[in-house]
Every structure is written in C-alpha cells, then in structure tokens.
N, C-alpha and C positions, 0 to 999 in steps of 0.2 A: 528796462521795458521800453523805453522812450527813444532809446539809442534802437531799437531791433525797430522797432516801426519809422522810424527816419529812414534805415538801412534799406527796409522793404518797398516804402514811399519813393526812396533816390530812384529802386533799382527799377521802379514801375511808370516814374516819370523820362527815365535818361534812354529806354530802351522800345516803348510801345510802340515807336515809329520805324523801328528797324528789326524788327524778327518778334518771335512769342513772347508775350512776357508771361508766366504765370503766376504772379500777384495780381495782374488785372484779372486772369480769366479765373482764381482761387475765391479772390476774394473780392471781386465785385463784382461780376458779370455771371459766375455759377450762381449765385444767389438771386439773379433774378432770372434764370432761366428755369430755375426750382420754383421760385416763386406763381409763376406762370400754372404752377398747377393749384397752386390756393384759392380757395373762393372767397381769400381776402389779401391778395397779394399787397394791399396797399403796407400791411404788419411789417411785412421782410421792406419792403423800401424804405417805412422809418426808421427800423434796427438795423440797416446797414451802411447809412450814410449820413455824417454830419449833420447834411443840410438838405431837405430833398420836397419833395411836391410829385403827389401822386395824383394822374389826371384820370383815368379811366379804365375798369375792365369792361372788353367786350366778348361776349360769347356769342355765336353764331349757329346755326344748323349747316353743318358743311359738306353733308352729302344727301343731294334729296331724295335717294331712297332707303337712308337710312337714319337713324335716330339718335346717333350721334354729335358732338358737340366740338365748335373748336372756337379758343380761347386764346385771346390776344394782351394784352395791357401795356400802356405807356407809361411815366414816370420822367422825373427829373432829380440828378444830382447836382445839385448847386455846387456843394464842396469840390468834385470833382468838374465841372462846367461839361456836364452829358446828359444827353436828352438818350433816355433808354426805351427802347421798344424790344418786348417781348412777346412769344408764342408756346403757348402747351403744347407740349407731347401727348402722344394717346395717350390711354389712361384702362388700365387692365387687362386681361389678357383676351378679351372679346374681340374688343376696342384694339387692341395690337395685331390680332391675327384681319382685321379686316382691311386694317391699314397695309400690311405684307400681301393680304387679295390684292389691295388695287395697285401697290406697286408692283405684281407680277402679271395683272388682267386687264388695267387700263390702259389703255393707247396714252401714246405721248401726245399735247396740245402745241400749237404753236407758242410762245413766248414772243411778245413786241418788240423786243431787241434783237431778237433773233434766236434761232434754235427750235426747240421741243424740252417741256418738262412735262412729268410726271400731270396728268389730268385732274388726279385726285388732289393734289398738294398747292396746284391753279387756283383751281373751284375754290378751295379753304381759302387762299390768301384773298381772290378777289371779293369775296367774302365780307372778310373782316376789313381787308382795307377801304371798300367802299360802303361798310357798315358804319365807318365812324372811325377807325386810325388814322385812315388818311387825313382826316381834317382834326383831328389833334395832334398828331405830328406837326401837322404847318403852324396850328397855333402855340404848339410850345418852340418849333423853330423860329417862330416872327418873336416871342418873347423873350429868346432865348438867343441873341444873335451870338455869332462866333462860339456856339455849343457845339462841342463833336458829338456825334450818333452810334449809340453801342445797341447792338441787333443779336438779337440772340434767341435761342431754344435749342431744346433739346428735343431727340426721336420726327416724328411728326413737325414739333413746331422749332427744330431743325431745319426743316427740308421747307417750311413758308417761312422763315428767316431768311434764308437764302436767297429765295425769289422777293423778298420784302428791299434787301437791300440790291441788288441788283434792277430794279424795279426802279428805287429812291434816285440811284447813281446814273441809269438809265433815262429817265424822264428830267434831270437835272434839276430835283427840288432841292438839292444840297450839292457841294463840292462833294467829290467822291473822296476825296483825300481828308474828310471831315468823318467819315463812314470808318467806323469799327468791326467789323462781321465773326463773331466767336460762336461756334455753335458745337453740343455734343450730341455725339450719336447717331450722328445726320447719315439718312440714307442718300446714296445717289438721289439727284433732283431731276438731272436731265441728260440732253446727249452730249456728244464732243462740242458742237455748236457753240452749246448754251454755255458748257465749261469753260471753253476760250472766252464769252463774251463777258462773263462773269470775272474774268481772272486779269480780260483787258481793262475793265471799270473799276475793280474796287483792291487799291493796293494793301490792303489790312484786312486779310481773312483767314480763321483759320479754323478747323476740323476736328475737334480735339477726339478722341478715341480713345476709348478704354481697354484694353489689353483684348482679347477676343470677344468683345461687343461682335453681334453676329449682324445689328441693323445696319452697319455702316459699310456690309458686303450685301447691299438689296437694293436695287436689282442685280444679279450677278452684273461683271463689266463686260460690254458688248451686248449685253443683252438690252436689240432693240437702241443700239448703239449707247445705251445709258455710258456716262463716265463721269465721274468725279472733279468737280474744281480746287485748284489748290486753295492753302497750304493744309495737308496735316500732321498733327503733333501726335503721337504715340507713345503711351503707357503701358509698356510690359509688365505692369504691376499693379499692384493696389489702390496707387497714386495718393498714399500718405502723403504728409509734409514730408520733402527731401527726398524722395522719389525721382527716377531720372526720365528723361521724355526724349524721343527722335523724333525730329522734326523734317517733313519733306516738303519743299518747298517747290513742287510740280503735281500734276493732276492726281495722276496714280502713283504714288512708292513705293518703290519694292522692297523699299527696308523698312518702311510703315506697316499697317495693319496687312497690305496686300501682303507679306513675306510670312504669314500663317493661315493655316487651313484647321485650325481645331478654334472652330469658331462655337460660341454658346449663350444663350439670352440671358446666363443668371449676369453678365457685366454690363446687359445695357443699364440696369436702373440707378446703380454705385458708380458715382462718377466724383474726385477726390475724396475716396473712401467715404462717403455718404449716402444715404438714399435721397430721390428725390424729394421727395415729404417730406423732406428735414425743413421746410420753410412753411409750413400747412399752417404756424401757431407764432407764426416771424421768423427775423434771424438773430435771435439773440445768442449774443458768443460767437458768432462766426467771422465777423467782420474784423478788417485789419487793424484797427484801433484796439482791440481788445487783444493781441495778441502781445 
C-alpha cells in the first residue's frame, strides 16, 4: 500500500510542472472543486489533507435580478505547501439553464487585461473577490510565503476560476508560475483576446472535460468571438482509475472534446466517475493516502 502511494506521490511531484498530472487533479484538487458545493466545505479540506487550515466560505448574490447564489472558499494544504481557492458550480437544473441564458444573451464585458468575458461570470467573480477572497487570499499568501496557488471549479465556478486566476497573474499578487489553474466543465469564459492573454500569464492550466460534457461547447466557438484558452485534457470515458485522457495543449482541439458532436448534460455532473456531491458529508476515502 505504501509503495502505491510513494509511486503516485513521485509521479505527482516529478511531473506537475511539465504537462497534466492526474493525481493532482484526481486527488487533490477534484476534491475541492466538489467541495465548493458543500455548505461545510471546511469537512472535505480536513479529510483530504495531512495538514490543512480552512479560512473562509463566502456566498454572494451574483446576479441582481435574480436570486441566486455564488460560492467561493479558500483553504490551505500545509502537507502539500498550497494555498487553494475555490468556486461553485450552479446548482440544479433552474440554476443551470439560467447560467446557459446568460452565456447565450449576455454581452461580453471588458476584462482589465484585456479582452471581453462573459458578463455574467465578471459580475460573480467581482463579486466574491471583493466580498472577501481577495483579502484572504493575501492573508494566507503573506502567511504562507513560497505557497503555490491551485484554483479551481467546476461548471460556473469553472468559468470565475479562470478569471480569478488570470485576474491573480494579471494584477501580479503572486508569480504566475506559483499559479495551478485545474478546472472541470468550464464553459468558454471569453473571446480570442482573453484566451491568448490567459494562455500568455499562466503556464499551468488546464480544462479537464468529461467525455461529451455539453457545458464545455457554450457558447458555441465563434460565437460573439467566444474561444477557449488552453490546455484541455479529454476523457472518452468514464474517467475510472486507469482510464486514458488526450491532452491538447492549444486553445481549441480538434482531437479534444471539439472532435465530437453528440454532446449531453448527463456527463457534466460525473467527473472521475463521481458525482459532484460526493463531498456534501467530507472526503473520506477519497484522498491519495488512503489508497
């Protein structure tokens, strides 16, 4: 048992800076992008890491004409030396089709670095970031010096992940090469612009996609110039343990998810063969120490 998680440990420390690794994004980074839907994420950050410190959830109202909710949380893994910032995904099928209105009916906003994102996906980040992440972010980076940064969500809190680090890397509160960006199900964020300015800041990101997930074709491409920033990773399958992934290491791929048209919502919410809820109660058992 001891030898398999050394094995998993080598392959997660020797590789994270030079292409995907899937032990980071299996087993420590899905877990708190799951997390992100619990109204006690704090559970899943005890049970997945040696040694960790959980700083804040914040919820916000993130569109003022409607009544909806978006959800942020920070976090630290000491054992691993990462300060982790997270974002919920919508949440139901209300909540999912309102999120698909505004990414096909809201104009794009400018982005401070440059480009145009998604208006809706702005609003939410600007949101939460200057609700209160932003200024726990700094205080677990000032306490945290030489902590790398893993950024993450799924669905929705995919697409303010994206702008969250891009944003970080951007305004220079951290080396960008300190910056982890692992996100699932992410819909387009923004246009060509953004995608190149994103893709020139942050050398560690990556898209992961679950075999015809239908939200990671929305907006269609072109549409309104929307286009994808790299890397993404592609699961034609179930994404069991052992399960094989294509990886594209440019905006759009055409051997990635673009190279299918039988697209369907039942694989956005299973993403390594689990549902997102799997962390509503912690993560016990999932974490790579237990395996």
């Amino acid at each position: 048992m001891k030898s398999v998680v050394s094995f998993l440990l080598f392959l997660f420390v020797t590789s994270v800076y030079s292409s995907y690794n899937e032990t980071l994004a299996r087993y420590f980074v899905w877990p708190m992008a799951s997390a992100a839907f619990s109204d006690h994420p704090e559970l899943c950050v005890k049970d997945n890491y040696k040694s960790s410190e959980f700083k804040r959830r914040i919820s916000v109202k993130c569109d003022l004409t409607q009544s909806d909710t978006c959800v942020g949380f920070t976090a630290v893994s000491h054992s691993d030396k990462a300060i982790i910032i997270s974002f919920r995904g919508s949440q139901g099928s209300e909540v999912a089709m309102e999120v698909i209105d505004g990414l096909l009916m809201k104009p794009v906003a400018p982005f401070s670095g440059g480009g145009n994102v998604n208006e809706y996906f702005i609003n939410a980040f600007d949101m939460l970031w200057l609700g209160g992440l932003k200024d726990d972010f700094l205080t677990l980076k000032n306490a945290n010096p030489g902590y790398v940064v893993w950024i993450t969500g799924h669905s929705l809190g995919a697409a303010i992940a994206s702008i969250a680090a891009t944003t970080i890397a951007h305004t220079k509160l951290i080396s960008p090469d300190m910056i982890k960006l692992i996100t699932y199900g992410e819909p387009r964020v923004g246009d060509k612009t953004y995608a190149e300015l994103s893709d020139s800041l942050l050398p560690y990101t990556y898209r992961v996609v679950h075999k015809h997930d239908i939200v990671p074709h929305l907006p269609p491409k072109g549409f309104r110039n929307y286009y994808h920033h790299k890397s993404e990773v592609w699961y034609n399958n179930n994404m069991a343990v052992g399960q094989t992934w294509v990886e594209c290491d440019v905006d759009e791929g055409d051997k990635c998810s673009d190279s299918t048209l039988d697209l369907v919502p039942n694989d956005h919410d299973d993403y390594f063969n689990i549902d997102t809820g799997f962390a509503n109660n912690g993560c016990k058992g999932w974490n790579i120490y237990n395996k």
